[in-house]
N, C-alpha and C positions, 0 to 999 in steps of 0.2 A: 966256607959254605958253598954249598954246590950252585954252581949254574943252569939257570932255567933254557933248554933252548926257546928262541923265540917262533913264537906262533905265526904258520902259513897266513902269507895276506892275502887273503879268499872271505868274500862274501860271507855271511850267518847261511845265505840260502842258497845255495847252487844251483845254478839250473841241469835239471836231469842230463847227463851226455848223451840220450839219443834226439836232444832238442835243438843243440847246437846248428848254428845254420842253416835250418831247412827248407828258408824262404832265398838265404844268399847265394848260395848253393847250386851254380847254375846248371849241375851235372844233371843236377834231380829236377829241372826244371821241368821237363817231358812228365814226372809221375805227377807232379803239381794239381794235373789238371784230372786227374783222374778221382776216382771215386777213392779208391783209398787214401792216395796224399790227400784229398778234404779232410777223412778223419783223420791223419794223423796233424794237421794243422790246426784240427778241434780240441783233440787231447792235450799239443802243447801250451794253446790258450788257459785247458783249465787246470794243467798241473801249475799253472802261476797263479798262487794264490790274486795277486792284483788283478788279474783277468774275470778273475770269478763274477765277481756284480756285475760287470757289463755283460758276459754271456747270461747269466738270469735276468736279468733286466732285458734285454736282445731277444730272448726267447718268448716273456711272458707276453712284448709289445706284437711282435710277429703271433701269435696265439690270437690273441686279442683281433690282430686285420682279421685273421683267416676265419672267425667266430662272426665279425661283422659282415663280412662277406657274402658267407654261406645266408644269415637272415634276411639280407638282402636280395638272396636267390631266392629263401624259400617266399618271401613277400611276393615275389612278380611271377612265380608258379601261381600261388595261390588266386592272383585275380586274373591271370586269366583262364584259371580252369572257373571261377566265378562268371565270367563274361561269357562261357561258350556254353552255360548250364543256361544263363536267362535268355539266350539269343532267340529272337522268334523261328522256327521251323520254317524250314522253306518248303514252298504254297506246293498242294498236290497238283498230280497232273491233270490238264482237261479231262474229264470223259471221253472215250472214244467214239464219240456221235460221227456217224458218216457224213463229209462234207463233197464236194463235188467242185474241182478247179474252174474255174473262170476262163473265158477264152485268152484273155491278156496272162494267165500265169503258164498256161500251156503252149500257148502256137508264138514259137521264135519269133525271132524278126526275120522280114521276108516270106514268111511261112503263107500257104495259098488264102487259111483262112485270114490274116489280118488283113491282105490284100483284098477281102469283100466288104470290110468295114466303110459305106458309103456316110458322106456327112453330108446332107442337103441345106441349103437356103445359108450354112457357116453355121450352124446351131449348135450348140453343146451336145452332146449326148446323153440322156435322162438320167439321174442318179434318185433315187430315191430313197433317202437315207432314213432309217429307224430313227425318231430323239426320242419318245415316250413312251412309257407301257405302264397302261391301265390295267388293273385287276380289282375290281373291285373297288372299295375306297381307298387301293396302294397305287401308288406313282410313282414310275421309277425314271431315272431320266438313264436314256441310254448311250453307253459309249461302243464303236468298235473294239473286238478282241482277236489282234493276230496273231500272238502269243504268249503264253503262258508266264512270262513273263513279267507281263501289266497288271498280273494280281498279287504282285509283291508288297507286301504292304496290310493296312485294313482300307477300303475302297469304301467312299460314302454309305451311309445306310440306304438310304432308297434311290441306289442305283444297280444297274442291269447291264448285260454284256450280249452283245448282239455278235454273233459268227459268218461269215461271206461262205454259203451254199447257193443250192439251185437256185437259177431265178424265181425259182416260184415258189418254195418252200423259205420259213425267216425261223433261226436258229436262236434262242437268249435262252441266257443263262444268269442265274441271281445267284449273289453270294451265297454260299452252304452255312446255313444260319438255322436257329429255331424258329423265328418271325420267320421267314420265306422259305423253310419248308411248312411252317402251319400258313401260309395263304395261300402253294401249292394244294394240298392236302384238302384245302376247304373248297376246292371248284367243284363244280359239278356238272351232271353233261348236260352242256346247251346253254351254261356260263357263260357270259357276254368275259372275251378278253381286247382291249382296243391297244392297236397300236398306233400313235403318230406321228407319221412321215412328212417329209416335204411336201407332196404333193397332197397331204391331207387325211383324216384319220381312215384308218383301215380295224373293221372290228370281223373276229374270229370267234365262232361256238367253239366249245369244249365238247369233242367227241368221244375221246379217250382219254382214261388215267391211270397209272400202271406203274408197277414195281420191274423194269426189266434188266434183263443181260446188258453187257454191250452188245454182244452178238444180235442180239434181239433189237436193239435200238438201229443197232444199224442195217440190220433186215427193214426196222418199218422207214428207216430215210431213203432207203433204195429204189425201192417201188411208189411214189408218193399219188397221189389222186387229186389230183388238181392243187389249187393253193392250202396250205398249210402253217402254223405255228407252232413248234415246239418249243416247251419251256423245260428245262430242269435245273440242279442245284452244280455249281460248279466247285469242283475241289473234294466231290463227292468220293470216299475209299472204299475197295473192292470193287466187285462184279457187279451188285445191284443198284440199279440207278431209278431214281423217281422219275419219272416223265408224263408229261401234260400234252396231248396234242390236240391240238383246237384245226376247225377250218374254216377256210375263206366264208363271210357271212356278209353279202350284199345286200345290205337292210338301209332302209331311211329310222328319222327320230321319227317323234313323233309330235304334232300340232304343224305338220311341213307338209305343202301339197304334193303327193305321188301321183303317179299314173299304174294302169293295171298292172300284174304279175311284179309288182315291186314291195319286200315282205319291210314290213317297218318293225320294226322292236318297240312295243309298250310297257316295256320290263316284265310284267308276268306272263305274258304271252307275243309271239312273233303272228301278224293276222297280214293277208296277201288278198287282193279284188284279182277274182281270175278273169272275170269276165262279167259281161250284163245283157240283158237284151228286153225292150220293151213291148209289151202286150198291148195293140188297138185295144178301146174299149169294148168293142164289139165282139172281138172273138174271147172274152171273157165277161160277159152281158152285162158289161157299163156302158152309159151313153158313148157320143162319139164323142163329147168334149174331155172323156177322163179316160185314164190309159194308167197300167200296171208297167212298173219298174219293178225290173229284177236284176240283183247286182248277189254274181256268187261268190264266195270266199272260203279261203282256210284258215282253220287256228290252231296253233301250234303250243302246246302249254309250255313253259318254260321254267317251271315251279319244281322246287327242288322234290327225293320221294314222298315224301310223307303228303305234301300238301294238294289239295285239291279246292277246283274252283267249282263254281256254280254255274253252267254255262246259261243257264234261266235268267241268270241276274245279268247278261249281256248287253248294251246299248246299240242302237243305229237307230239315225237317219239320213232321210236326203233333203241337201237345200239345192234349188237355185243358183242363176245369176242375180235377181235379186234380194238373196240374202230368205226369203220363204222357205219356213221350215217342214216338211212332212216325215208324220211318224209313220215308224214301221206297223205294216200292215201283217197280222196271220195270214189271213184268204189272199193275201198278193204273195206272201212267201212261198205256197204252196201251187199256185193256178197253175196249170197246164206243164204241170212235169214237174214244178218247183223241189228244191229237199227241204223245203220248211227254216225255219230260225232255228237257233241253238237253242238247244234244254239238255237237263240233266247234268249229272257229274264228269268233269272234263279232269284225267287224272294226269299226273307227270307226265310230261313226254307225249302226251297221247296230240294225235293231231285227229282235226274235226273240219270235214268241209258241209258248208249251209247256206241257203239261200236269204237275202235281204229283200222283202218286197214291199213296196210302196206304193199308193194310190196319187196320182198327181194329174194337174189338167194338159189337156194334150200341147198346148199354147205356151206352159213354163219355160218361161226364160233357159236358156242353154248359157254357157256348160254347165252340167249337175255336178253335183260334189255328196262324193258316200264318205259318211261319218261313224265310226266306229268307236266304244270304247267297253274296258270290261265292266263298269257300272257305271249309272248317269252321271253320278255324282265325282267321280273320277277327272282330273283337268286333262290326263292325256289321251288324246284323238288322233286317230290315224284317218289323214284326209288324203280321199281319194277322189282324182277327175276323172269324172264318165263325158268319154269323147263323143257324146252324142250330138248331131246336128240342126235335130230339129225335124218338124214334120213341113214347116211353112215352106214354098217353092221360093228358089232364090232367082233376083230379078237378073236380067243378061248383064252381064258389065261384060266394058273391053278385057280381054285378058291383058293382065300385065307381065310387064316384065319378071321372067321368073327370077329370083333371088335364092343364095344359095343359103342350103339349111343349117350350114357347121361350115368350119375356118378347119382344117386338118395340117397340121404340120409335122410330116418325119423328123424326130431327131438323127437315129442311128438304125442301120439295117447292119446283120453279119448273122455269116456262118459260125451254127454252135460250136463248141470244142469235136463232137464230136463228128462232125462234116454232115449230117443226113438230115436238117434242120437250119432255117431260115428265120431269123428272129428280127422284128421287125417295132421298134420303140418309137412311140411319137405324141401327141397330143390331139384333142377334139375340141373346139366350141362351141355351142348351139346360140345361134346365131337367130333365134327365131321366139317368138315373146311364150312360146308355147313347150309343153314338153318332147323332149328330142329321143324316143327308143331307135335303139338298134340296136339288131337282131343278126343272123348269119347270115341272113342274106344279104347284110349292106354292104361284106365283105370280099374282096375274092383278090387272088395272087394267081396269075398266069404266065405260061412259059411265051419263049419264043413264039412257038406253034399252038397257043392260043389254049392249051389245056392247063385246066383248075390244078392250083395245088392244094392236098388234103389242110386241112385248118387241124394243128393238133391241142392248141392250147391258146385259152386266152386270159390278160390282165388286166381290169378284173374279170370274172367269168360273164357274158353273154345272160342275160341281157342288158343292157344299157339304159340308163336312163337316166337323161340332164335336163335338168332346171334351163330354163333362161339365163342364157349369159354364163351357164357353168363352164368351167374345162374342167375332162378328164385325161389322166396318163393312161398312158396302155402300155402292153404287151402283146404282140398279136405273135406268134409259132406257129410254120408252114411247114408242110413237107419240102424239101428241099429241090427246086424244080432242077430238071436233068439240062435244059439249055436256057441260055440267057440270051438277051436281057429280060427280066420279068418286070412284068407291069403289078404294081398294087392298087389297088382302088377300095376307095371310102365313101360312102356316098355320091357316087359318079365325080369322085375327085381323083386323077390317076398319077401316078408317081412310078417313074421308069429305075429299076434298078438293075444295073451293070456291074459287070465285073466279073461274071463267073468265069 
C-alpha cells in the first residue's frame, strides 16, 4: 500500500506574505509614519480574521465621540446666537444740541484766564445744581449727564438729565418714552415749567415748541436771549427732534407780599402793580379828608387757546395797616387820566393793562396793600405793597446811625472762556424788615481809571426783589474792563478785583 507523504506543518490560516513583519521590520520603519504605511497597517489588521471585532467595535465607539462632540458644538452655537438675539440694543446717541465748554474744561493749567479766578472771604464758589423739574403734575428728580454712557440701562421713570452749557441757558433731557414725549407735547406757550435748584426754585414760561433739525436746534442754542430752558427727548433717531424752550420767569406765588413791577403767577393769569399814585381830594372834588388811590397794573392771560376769561369778573381791593378794607371804586379808576378797571373778554395770551381805584380817608394807616384776584371767590391773591408814606409831617428825630441794607458776599469772579467777559458770582441779604429792589443802578464794575464797564447779563434778570431776611444767588456779566484792578459795588458795598 502506498505511502502518504506527510502534510506541511503550517497553520490552517497563513498570514498573507505581504504582512510578514511590518511593524519588526526596522528598514520600513521611516514609511511607518507616513499616510500609506497607516493604511497598510489597517489592512493587515483586517485581513486577520481575529482583528476584525476589535476594528468595528474601535470604529463604531470613535463615531459615537465625534457624533457627541459635534451636539455639543452645535448646543453652545445655539445659545449664544440665543443671548445676542435678546440682548438689549445699545442706547442711541445724545442729540446734537449745542453745548458751550466751561472755563475749567478749556483754559490749561497756568492758562491767563484761571489765573483771574479770585476767591474772597475762603468761600466756595457758587454751584447751583438742577435736582428737580416740575411740569405740571410730573416730577422728575434730576441727575447730571456727561456721557452717553449713563443711559445704559432703563433709568427710573420720573427722572430727567440735566447737560453743563451756558451759564445761563439749563439743558434736560427725559428719557424717549410715550409718557414724556405726551407731557412734552401738552405744554403750551406760557406753561409754568419749575425747576429746583440749590439755591431755590427757578420757574420758566414756555415760549416755544417745535419739531426741529439738529442744525436748527443748535442755530436756536447759539444765539440764546437771556435765560432759558430747553427740554427734549433723549435717545431720539434721525434728524427731527422735539424741543421745548421755556424762559427765565421772575414771578412770586401767590397770597406772599410783593412789591411793585414784581409779576406773581395766579395760575390763570400772570398780574404785575406797575405803579400808583394818589389823588388829594380836592383836585378830584372830595373833601380834604378823602383822597383817590390809584394802583396801575397788567394782566397777562395764561389760559391755554381755546379758553377765555371774563375780565368783568375780576376782583381788587385796598386794605390798610389796620387791616380796613376799601372797595374798588369806578369814578376813582377813571379820575384824571385813569384806564378804568378791566371788563370784557381777556383771550389767550392777550395781555391787558388797567387802572385800580379806590376811595379812602386821607389819614389811613400806611403801608397800603393792593389786592388782586381773577374772582372774589377765588383763595389766590396777589398782594402787593404800595410804598406810600403818608400825608401826616414827620416829627425831627436825631438821625441815626445809618445801617446797611444787604450783607453781599462774592463767591467767585473769572474771565469767561472766551477772554472779553468778567463774570462775577455771589450772594445778597436784605438785611432790612422791609422789601429790598434793585435795580441797574445799584450796580457798577469800574476799571482802574474809574470808567463803567458795560453790564451784559444778569442772574436772575433785574429787577430784584427780596423779602426780609431773603438771600439771593446771582450772576452778574461785565464787559471785560481793559485795566485792573476793577472795583465792583453793590449797594455802596465795594469789592476790589485783581489779577488782570
Amino acid at each position: 500500500m502506498a505511502s502518504h507523504p506527510t502534510p506541511p506543518n503550517e497553520e490552517e490560516w497563513p498570514l498573507p506574505p505581504s504582512s510578514s513583519g511590518r511593524w519588526e521590520d526596522e528598514s520600513s520603519s521611516s514609511i511607518a509614519t507616513t499616510w500609506g504605511g497607516g493604511l497598510a497597517w489597517l489592512e493587515s489588521l483586517w485581513n486577520d480574521p481575529r482583528s476584525r471585532p476589535l476594528l468595528l467595535i474601535s470604529g463604531l465607539a470613535a463615531a459615537g465621540i465625534v457624533g457627541l462632540l459635534c451636539f455639543i458644538l452645535l448646543l453652545v452655537l445655539l445659545t449664544e446666537r440665543r443671548e445676542a438675539v435678546v440682548s438689549p440694543p445699545e442706547p442711541a446717541p445724545l442729540p446734537t444740541l449745542a453745548t458751550r465748554p466751561t472755563a475749567a474744561a478749556t483754559s490749561p493749567a497756568g492758562d491767563a484766564s484761571s489765573l483771574l479766578v479770585v476767591q474772597l472771604n475762603n468761600a466756595p464758589a457758587l454751584s447751583l445744581t438742577p435736582q428737580r423739574l416740575v411740569i405740571q403734575t410730573h416730577t422728575y428728580d434730576l441727575q447730571p449727564l456727561l456721557d452717553a454712557g449713563a443711559l445704559s440701562g432703563s433709568p427710573p421713570k420720573e427722572t430727567a438729565f440735566w447737560l453743563p452749557s451756558l451759564p445761563t441757558n439749563l439743558l434736560i433731557g427725559l428719557p424717549n418714552n410715550n409718557d414724556n414725549r405726551a407731557v412734552l407735547n401738552g405744554l403750551t406757550t406760557n406753561a409754568l415749567v419749575i425747576v429746583e435748584v440749590n439755591g431755590g426754585p427757578q420757574r420758566y414760561r414756555v415760549a416755544r415748541k417745535a419739531t426741529l433739525s439738529a442744525a436748527e436746534a443748535e442755530a436756536l442754542l447759539s444765539a440764546p436771549e437771556g435765560p432759558q430752558l430747553v427740554l427734549f427727548l433723549l435717545g431720539e433717531r434721525g434728524e427731527q427732534r422735539l424741543v421745548v424752550l421755556a424762559r427765565y420767569a421772575d414771578e412770586l406765588m401767590p397770597n406772599q407780599p410783593a412789591s411793585l413791577n414784581a409779576p406773581i403767577n395766579l395760575g390763570d393769569v400772570l398780574v404785575t402793580a406797575l405803579d400808583y399814585r394818589v389823588l388829594p381830594g380836592d383836585s378830584v372834588g372830595l373833601p380834604e379828608t378823602r383822597s383817590y388811590v390809584q394802583v396801575n397794573f397788567q394782566i397777562v392771560s395764561l389760559l391755554s387757546e381755546t379758553q377765555v376769561l371774563d375780565a368783568a369778573q375780576f376782583f381788587s381791593e385796598l386794605r390798610d395797616a389796620s387791616g380796613t378794607a376799601y372797595a374798588l371804586s369806578r369814578e376813582a379808576s377813571r379820575a384824571l387820566g385813569g384806564l378804568g378797571f378791566t371788563q370784557g373778554a381777556l383771550q389767550a395770551g392777550e395781555v391787558l393793562t388797567a387802572t385800580a381805584g379806590f376811595e379812602v380817608p386821607t389819614n389811613a394807616p400806611v403801608p397800603w396793600e393792593w389786592r388782586f384776584a381773577v374772582r372774589r371767590d377765588v383763595p389766590y391773591l396777589a398782594q402787593v405793597i404800595i410804598p406810600y408814606a403818608g400825608t401826616a409831617p414827620a416829627e425831627p428825630t436825631p438821625s441815626p446811625t445809618p445801617l446797611p441794607t444787604a450783607e453781599v458776599l462774592i463767591l467767585n469772579a473769572s474771565i469767561s472762556p472766551e477772554g472779553n467777559e468778567l463774570r462775577v458770582v455771589g450772594t445778597v441779604r436784605n438785611l432790612t424788615g422791609t422789601f429790598l429792589n434793585t435795580s441797574l443802578s445799584d450796580i457798577a464794575l469800574t476799571d482802574a481809571n474809574g470808567q463803567p464797564a458795560a453790564v451784559n447779563s444778569t442772574l436772575p434778570p433785574l429787577p430784584w426783589t427780596l423779602t426780609p431776611g431773603e438771600t439771593l444767588a446771582f450772576q452778574l456779566t461785565f464787559a471785560r474792563p481793559q485795566l485792573g484792578p476793577a472795583v465792583f459795588t453793590l449797594y455802596d458795598q465795594r469789592y476790589e478785583i485783581s489779577g488782570f
